[in-house]
N, C-alpha and C positions, 0 to 999 in steps of 0.2 A: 510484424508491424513495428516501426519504430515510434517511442513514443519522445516529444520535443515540448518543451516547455519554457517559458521566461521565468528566473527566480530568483525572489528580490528576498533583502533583511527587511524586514519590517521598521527596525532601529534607523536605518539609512533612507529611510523615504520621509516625506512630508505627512503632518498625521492626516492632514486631507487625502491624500490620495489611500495611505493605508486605510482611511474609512469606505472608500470608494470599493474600493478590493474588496473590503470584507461584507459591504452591506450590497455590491456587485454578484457576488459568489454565494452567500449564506443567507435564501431565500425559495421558496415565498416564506417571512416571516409573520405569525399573526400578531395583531395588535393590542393591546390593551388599552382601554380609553379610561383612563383613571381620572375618577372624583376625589379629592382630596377637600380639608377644609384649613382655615388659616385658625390663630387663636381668636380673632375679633369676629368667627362665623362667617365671613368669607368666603364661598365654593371657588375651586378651583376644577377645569377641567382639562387636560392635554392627552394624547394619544404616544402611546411608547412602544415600536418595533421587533427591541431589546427586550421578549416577552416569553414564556412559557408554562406547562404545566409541569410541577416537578416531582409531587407524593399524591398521592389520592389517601393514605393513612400514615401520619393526618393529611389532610387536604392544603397540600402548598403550591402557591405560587409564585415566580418571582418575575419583576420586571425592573428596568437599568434605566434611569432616567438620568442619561450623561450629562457632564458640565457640555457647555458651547465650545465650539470649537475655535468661536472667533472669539469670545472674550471669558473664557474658561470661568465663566460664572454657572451656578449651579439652577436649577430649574425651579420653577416658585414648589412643583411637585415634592420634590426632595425636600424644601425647608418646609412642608407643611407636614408631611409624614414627619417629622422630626420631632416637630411640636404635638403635633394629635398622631398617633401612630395608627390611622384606619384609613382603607381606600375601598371606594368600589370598583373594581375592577366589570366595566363595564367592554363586552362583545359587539364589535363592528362588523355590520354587514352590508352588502349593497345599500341598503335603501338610504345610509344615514353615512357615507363611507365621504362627500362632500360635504356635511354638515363637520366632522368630525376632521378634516385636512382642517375649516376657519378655523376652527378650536386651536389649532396647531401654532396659529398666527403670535406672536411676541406680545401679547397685552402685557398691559403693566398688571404687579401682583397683584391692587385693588379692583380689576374688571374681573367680572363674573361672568367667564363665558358658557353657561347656561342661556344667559339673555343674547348675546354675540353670535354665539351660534344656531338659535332659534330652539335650544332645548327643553324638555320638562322636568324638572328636578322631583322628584320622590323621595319620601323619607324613608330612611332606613330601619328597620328593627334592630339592627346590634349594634350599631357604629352612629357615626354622626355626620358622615358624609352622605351626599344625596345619591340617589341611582337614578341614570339617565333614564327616563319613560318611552325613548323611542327604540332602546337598546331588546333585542331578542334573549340575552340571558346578562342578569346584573351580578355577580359575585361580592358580596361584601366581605370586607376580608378585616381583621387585624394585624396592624405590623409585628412580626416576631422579633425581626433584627434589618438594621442596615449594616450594607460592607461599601465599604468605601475604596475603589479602586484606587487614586489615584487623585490627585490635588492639581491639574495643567488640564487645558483645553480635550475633550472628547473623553475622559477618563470616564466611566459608569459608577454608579451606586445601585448596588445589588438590594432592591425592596424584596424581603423577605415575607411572603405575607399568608399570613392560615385562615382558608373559608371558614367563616362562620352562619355563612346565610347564600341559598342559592334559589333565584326565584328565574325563573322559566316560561316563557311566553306560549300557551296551549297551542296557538296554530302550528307551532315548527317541531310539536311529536310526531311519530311514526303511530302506529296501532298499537306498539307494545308498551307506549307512555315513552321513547327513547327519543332524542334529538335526530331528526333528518338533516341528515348533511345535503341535500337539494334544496328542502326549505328552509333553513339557515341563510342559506346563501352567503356565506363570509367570503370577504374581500381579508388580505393581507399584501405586506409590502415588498417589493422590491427592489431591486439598485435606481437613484435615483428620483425621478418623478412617477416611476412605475408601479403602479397595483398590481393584485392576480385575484382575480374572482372566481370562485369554486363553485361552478355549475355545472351543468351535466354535461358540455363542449369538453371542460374541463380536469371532470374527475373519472378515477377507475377506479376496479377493486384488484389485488392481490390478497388470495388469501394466506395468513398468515400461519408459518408452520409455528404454533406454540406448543403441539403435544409431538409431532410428528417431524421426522427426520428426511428429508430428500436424499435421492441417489450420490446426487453429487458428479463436479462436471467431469470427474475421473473417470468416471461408469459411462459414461457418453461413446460409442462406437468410433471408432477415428471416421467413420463416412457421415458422420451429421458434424462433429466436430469440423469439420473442413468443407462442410456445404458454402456454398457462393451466395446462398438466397438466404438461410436461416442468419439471425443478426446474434448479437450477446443475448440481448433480450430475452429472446424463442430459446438460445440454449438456458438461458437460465431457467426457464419455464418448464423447458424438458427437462432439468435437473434437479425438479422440484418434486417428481412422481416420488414414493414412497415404493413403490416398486413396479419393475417394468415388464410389460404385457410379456404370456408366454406365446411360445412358437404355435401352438392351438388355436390362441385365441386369434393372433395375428392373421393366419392360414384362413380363418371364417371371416375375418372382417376384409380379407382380398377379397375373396370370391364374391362375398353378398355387396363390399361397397366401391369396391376398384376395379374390376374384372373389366370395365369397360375402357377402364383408362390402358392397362395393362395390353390388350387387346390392340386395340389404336395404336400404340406405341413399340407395339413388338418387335417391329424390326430397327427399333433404334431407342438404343438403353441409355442412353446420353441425356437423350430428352426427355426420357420416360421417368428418368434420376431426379432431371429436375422439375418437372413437374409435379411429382409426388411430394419433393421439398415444396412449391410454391402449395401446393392442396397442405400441407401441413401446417403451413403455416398461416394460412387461415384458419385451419381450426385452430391453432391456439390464439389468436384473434377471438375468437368464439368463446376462447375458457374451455375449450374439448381436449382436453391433454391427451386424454389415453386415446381418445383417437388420433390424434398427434403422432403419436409414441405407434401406434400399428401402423399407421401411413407409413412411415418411414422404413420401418422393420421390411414393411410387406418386399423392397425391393431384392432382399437379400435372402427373402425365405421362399420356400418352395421351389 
């Protein structure tokens, strides 16, 4: 496969288009709808892209509320953090994810867009900015530190901030008291005008190797390696097994699950090759790896 690319300096372009590229490419991002407050008591609210979890001990997170790009002034968010160093970092989800674009709108620094955008403001236990009431989780945080990227249009300012208060809306627990990522339902951003909403169209699972080691695509047979039907995906899947089925096990899962296909197709191994590739890869479709892993096998055993 050859692989072909366009490849630009980032130095040599427009910082508009390098925003484009990066906020194009580095996505879906979630959001943080940050309450800030001014020194005359003031709420402030704006939503920021440039968002993440970074320590769980301690508990940090940061968010980048860049200068503008057209008049490289700095965001009322950042001068308010300056002055009072606390934000709630409030969580956007579907139901509030239009209330939370107005918010976005250029007010001047004395509008309170709690009332502009139809919010409820809540007081906070640590801090002294409010938490949104429509928001499903509000994080009150303290500022630890700002960093300051950069003094010209689009630069970021890295809000450093440690949870000090986390309050949780009971409808969007699972049975174990955990956060359901279907009832959350969190919306994040994309390039341009575009959202991405994480719902069940939307989301899967991979389970995640943190104790255990996969094969590795080394270990892969060069006849799945070079299958026409299996994609990177399905190899990366198969190369996820911690170890791969023996010749025994393989031998019983023909006879009791393939014997019919095998049968059918006996007098032409071509089809029968691929076939077993297409039946394989629905079960990994399915999350059935190791049956995956004997489907495949089965063609070359016995």
């Amino acid at each position: 496969m050859t692989h072909t690319f366009n490849t630009y300096d980032p130095k040599e372009l427009p910082i508009p288009k390098v925003h484009q590229y990066l906020l194009g490419a580095v996505g879906p991002r979630p959001i943080a709808f940050a309450s800030t407050i001014d020194e005359n008591g003031v709420p402030n609210l704006a939503p920021f892209s440039f968002f993440n979890v970074f320590s769980a001990n301690p508990p940090i997170l940061i968010f980048s509320p860049a200068r503008s790009g057209r008049t490289g002034e700095a965001k009322d968010t950042y001068h308010n953090v300056k002055r009072i160093p606390e934000v709630v970092i409030n969580i956007v989800n579907y139901d509030i994810v239009h209330q939370v674009s107005l918010a976005s709108s250029p007010y001047p620094s004395d509008v309170n867009e709690f009332v502009k955008a139809g919010f409820t403001p809540l007081p906070s236990e640590t801090i002294r900015p409010f938490r949104v009431a429509e928001s499903p989780v509000q994080l009150e945080c303290k500022v630890n530190e700002v960093v300051e990227l950069g003094q010209g249009g689009g630069a970021g300012n890295l809000i450093i901030c440690e949870v000090t208060r986390i309050h949780i809306r009971p409808d969007i627990l699972d049975e174990n008291g955990m956060i359901d990522q279907h009832k959350i339902d969190l919306v994040s951003r994309m390039g341009g005008n575009w959202y991405c909403r994480s719902d069940k169209n939307s989301m899967f699972e991979i389970t995640k190797p943190i104790t255990t080691c996969g094969v590795g695509f080394d270990q892969l047979p060069e006849d799945i390696l070079r299958s026409t039907v299996l994609t990177a995906n399905n190899l990366g899947q198969l190369a996820g097994i911690t170890e791969i089925p023996n010749e025994t096990d393989v031998n019983e899962y023909k006879l009791l699950e393939l014997s019919d296909l095998f049968v059918s197709l006996e007098d032409n191994p071509v089809e029968l090759e691929l076939e077993l590739h297409r039946h394989a890869q629905q079960l990994l479709a399915e999350e059935k790896l190791e049956e995956a892993w004997m489907t495949l096998l089965s063609f070359n055993n016995g």
